[in-house]
C-alpha positions in Angstrom: -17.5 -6.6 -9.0 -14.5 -3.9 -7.8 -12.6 -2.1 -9.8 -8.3 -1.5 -9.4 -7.3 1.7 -10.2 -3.5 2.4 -11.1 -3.3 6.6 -10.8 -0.7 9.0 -9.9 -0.5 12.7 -8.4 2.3 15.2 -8.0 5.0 14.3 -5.1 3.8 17.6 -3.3 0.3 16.6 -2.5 0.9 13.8 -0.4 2.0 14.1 2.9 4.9 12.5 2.5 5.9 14.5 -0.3 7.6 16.9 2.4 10.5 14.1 2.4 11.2 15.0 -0.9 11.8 18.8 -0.7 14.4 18.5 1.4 15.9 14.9 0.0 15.4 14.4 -3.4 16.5 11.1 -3.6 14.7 9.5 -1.3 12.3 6.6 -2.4 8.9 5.4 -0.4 6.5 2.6 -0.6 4.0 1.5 1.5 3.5 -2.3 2.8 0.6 -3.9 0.3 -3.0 -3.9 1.5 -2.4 -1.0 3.5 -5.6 -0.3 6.0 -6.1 3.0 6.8 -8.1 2.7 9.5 -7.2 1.1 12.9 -8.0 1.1 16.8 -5.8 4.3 17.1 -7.4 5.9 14.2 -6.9 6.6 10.5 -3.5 5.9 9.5 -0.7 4.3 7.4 1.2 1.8 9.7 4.2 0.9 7.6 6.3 2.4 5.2 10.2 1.7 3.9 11.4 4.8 3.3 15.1 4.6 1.2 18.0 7.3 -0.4 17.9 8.9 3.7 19.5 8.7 6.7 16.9 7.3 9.1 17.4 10.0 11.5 16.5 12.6 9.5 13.2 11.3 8.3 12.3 11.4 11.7 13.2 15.1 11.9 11.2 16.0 9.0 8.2 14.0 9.1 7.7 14.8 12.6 7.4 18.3 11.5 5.2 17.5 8.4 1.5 18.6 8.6 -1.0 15.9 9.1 1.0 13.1 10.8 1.3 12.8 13.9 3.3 9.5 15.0 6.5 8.9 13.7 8.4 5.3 15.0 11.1 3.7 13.5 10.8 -0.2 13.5 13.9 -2.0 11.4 16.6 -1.1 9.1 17.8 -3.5 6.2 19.6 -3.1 2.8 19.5 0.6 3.3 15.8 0.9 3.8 14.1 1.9 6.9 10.5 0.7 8.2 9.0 3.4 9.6 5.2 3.3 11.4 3.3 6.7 10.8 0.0 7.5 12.3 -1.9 10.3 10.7 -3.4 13.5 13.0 -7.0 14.3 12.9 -6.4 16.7 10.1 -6.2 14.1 7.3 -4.6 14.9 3.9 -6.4 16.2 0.7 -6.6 11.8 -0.5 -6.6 9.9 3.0 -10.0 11.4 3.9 -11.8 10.8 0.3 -10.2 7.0 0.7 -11.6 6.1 4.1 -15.4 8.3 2.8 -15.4 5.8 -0.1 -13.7 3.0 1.5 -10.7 2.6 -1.0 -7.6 0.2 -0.4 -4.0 1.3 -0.9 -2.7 -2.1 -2.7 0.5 -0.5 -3.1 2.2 2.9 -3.5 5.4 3.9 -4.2 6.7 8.1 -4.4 9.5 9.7 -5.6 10.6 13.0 -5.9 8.6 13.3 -9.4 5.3 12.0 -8.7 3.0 9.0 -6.4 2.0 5.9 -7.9 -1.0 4.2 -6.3 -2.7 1.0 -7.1 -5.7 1.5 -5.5 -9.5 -0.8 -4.9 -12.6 0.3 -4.9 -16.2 -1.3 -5.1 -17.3 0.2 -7.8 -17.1 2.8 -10.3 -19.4 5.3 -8.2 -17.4 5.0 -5.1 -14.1 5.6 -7.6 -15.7 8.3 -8.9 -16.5 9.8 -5.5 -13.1 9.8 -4.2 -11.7 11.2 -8.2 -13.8 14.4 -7.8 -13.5 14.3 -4.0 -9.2 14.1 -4.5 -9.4 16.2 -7.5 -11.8 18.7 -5.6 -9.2 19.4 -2.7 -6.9 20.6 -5.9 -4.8 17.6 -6.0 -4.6 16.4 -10.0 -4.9 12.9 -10.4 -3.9 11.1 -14.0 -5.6 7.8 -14.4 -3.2 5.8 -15.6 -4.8 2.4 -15.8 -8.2 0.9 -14.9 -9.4 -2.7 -13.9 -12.8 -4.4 -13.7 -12.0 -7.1 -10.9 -14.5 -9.8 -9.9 -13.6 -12.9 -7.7 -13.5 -15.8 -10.5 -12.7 -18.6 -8.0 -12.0 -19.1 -4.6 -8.7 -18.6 -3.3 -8.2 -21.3 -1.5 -9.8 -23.2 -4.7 -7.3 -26.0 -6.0 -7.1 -24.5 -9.6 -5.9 -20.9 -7.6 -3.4 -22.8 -5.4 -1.7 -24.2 -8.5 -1.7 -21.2 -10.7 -0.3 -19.5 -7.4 3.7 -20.0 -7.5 4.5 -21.9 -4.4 7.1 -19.7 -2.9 4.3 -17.1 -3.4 1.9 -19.4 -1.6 3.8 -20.3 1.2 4.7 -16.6 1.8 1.2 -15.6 1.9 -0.4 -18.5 4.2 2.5 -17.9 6.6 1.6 -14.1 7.0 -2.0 -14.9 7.1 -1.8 -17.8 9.7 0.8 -15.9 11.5 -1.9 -13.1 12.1 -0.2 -10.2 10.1 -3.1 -8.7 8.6 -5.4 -9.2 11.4 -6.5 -5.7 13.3 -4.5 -4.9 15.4 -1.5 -7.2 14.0 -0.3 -10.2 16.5 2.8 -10.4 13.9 5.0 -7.9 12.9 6.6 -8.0 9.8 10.2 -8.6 11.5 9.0 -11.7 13.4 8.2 -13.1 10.1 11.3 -12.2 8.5 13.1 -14.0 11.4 10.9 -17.4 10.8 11.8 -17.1 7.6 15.8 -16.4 8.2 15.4 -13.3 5.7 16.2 -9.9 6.4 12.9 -7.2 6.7 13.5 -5.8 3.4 13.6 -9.1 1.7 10.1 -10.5 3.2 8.4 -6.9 2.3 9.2 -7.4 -1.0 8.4 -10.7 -1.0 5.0 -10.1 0.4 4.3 -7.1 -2.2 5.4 -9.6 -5.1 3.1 -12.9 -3.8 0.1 -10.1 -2.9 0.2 -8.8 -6.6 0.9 -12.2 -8.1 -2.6 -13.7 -6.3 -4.7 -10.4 -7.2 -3.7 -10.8 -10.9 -4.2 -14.9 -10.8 -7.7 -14.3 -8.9 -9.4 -10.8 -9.3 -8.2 -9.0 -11.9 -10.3 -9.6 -14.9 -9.5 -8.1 -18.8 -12.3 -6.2 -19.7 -12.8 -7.4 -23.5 -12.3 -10.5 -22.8 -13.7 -11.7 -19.2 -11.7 -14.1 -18.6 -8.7 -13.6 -15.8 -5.8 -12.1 -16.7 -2.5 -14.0 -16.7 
């Protein structure tokens, strides 16, 4: 069994929230299934970052505390993909997520607060990263909580038809294409170009078909056991 936690925390705390101060409008979210941990190191890889000139998210986040790599990858229907690598000196969440092992699913920050949907593998290592988080003075608010349990396989021929096929294809295509191996052999704009879609388009694709197949195959309601459609 794992448990999906959907919590949020004050813009500020984060890293990234330093993008904020100085433009209020801007909007992030982080590519779903994000791993925090590859051969260079701890580290988000890719983020769309909208609401600023690219240009001067590299100015500011290069002078932001606790990231150390900043690289700009594509730009597309006024969002930028951006590539961050963390420095040794992890935030007040990174470093209780990689202790207890949690997954980003997806994230997205604005200039009011973070919303993070995150996995864990139970409720102890959840509560280890809550009072770990909470410990380094960042407030976290619970905002919904998930017991998850694999009902069926995925490639199962019940999942495959509950899966929407646009979803489907999406999803094989990444996988077989190597995007979520470590390192990656594809990057997100070869992809987009075998599909004939722009960047943007196939991130949000991706987020959409990665939360349609966790809600079709893991995420089970808790009164009643069965999955949740």
């Amino acid at each position: 069994m794992v448990l999906t936690a959907e919590i949020t925390i004050p813009a500020d705390t984060f890293a990234l929230g330093s993008l904020f101060q100085a433009y209020p409008d801007a909007v992030i979210e982080f590519e779903p299934v994000v791993p925090l941990q590859s051969d260079r190191g701890p580290n988000l890889p890719l983020v769309w970052i909208g609401g600023v000139e690219p240009d001067a998210v590299l100015t500011v986040l290069s002078e932001t505390d606790g990231i150390e790599v900043v690289e700009r990858l594509a730009s597309a229907d006024g969002e930028t993909l951006f590539e961050l690598e963390w420095s040794d000196e992890l935030d007040g969440m990174v470093q209780p997520l990689l202790d207890t092992g949690g997954r980003i699913l997806t994230s997205r920050g604005t200039v009011e607060h973070w919303e993070f949907h995150l996995l864990f593998d139970s409720h102890v290592s959840l509560s280890e990263f809550n009072m770990a988080v909470t410990g380094n003075g960042i407030p976290v608010t619970l905002r919904r909580l998930s017991s998850s349990m694999v009902q069926r396989e995925v490639g199962d021929e019940e999942s495959n038809r509950s899966l929407p096929p646009n979803h489907r294809e999406t999803l094989l295509l990444a996988y077989r294409s190597g995007y979520y191996d470590t390192p990656r052999e594809c990057q997100l704009a070869d992809l987009a170009a075998k599909e004939e879609v722009s960047d943007s388009a196939l991130s949000k694709r991706i987020r959409r078909a990665t939360a349609s197949l966790i809600e079709r195959t893991l995420i089970v309601d808790e009164d009643s056991g069965t999955p949740r459609r």
